[in-house]
Each structure stands twice: as structure tokens, then as C-alpha cells.
C-alpha positions as CSV (number, residue, x, y, z in Angstrom):
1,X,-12.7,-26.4,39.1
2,X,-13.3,-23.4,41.5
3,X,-16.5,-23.0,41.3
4,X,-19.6,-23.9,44.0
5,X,-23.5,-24.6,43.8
6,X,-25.6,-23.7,46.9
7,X,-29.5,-24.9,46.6
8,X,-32.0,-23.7,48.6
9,X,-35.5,-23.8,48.2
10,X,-35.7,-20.3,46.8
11,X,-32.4,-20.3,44.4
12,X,-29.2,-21.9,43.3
13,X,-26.0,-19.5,43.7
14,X,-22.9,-19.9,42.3
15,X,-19.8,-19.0,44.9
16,X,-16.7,-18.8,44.4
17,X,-16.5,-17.0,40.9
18,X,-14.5,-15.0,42.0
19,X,-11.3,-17.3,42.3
20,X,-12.0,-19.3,39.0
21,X,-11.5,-15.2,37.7
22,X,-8.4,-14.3,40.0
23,X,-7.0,-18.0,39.3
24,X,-7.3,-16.9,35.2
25,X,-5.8,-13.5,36.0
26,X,-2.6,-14.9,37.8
27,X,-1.9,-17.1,35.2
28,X,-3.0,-20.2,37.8
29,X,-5.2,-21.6,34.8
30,X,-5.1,-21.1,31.1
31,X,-7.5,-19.3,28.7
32,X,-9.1,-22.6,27.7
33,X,-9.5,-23.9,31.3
34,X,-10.9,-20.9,32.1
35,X,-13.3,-21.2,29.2
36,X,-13.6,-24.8,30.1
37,X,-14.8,-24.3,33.4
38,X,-17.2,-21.5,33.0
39,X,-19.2,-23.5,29.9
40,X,-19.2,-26.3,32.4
41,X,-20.6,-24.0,35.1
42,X,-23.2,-22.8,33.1
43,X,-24.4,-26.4,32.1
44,X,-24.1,-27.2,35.9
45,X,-26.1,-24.2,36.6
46,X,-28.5,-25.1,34.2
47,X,-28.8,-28.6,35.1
48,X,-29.3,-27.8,38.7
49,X,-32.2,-25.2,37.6
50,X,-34.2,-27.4,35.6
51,X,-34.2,-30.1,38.2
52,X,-34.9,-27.6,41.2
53,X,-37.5,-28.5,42.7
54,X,-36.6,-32.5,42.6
55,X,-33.4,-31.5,44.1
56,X,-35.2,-29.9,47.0
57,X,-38.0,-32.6,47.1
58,X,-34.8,-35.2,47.5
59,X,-32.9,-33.4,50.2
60,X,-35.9,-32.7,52.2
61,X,-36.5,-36.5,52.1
62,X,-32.8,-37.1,53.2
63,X,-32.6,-34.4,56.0
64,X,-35.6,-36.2,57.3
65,X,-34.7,-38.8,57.3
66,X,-31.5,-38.3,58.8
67,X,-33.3,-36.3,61.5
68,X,-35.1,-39.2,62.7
69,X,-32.4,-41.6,62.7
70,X,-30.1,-38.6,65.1
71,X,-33.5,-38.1,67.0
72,X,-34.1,-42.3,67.7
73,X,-29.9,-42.6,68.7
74,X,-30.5,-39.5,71.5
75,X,-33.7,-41.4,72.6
76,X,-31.4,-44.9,73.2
């Protein structure tokens, strides 16, 4: 809901928890949303922990090969 994931190779942050709290506090989301969201977070969070290092081993793979395919166009 207002809440984003970064993964690096060394941790996964959560930004933006900030807004999912000022977004409760304005009266933008309800009680339950809020407690919605954050129970969601955490199983996101979680999620995304336990499957770290696949994560990682999957976007290295993709940023590879993406690189080759920008570095073969520039060679055309």
C-alpha cells in the first residue's frame, strides 16, 4: 500500500514507512488498513529474507544478462 522493498546483496530495507504511518495519522487509511498493510509488510519482509540469496542469485543472472544484450546493440 505505501510501503517499498530494496534488495541488495547485503540487506532488504523497507522505505517508505514513514507515509503508511503519516497516511494512518491523517485519517488517509483506516485502523484496519493500517493493520492490514503492516501484517502484509511483515510477511513480504519475511518472504523476501528467506529467499535472499535466490533473489540476488536471479537478479545477478538478469543484469547480466541484460548487460550483454546493451553491450552487443552498442557493438552493431
Amino acid at each position: 500500500m505505501y510501503l517499498d522493498y530494496v534488495v541488495d546483496d547485503q540487506e532488504i530495507r523497507i522505505l517508505d514507512d514513514d507515509e503508511l504511518n503519516e497516511a494512518f495519522q491523517k485519517g488517509i487509511i483506516t485502523d484496519s488498513e493500517y493493520q492490514k498493510a503492516k501484517k502484509c509488510g511483515m510477511m513480504i519482509q519475511e518472504s523476501l529474507e528467506s529467499r535472499h540469496q535466490e533473489i540476488i542469485s536471479l537478479f545477478t543472472t538478469l543484469y547480466q544478462k541484460l548487460n550483454t544484450q546493451i553491450t552487443e546493440k552498442e557493438n552493431d
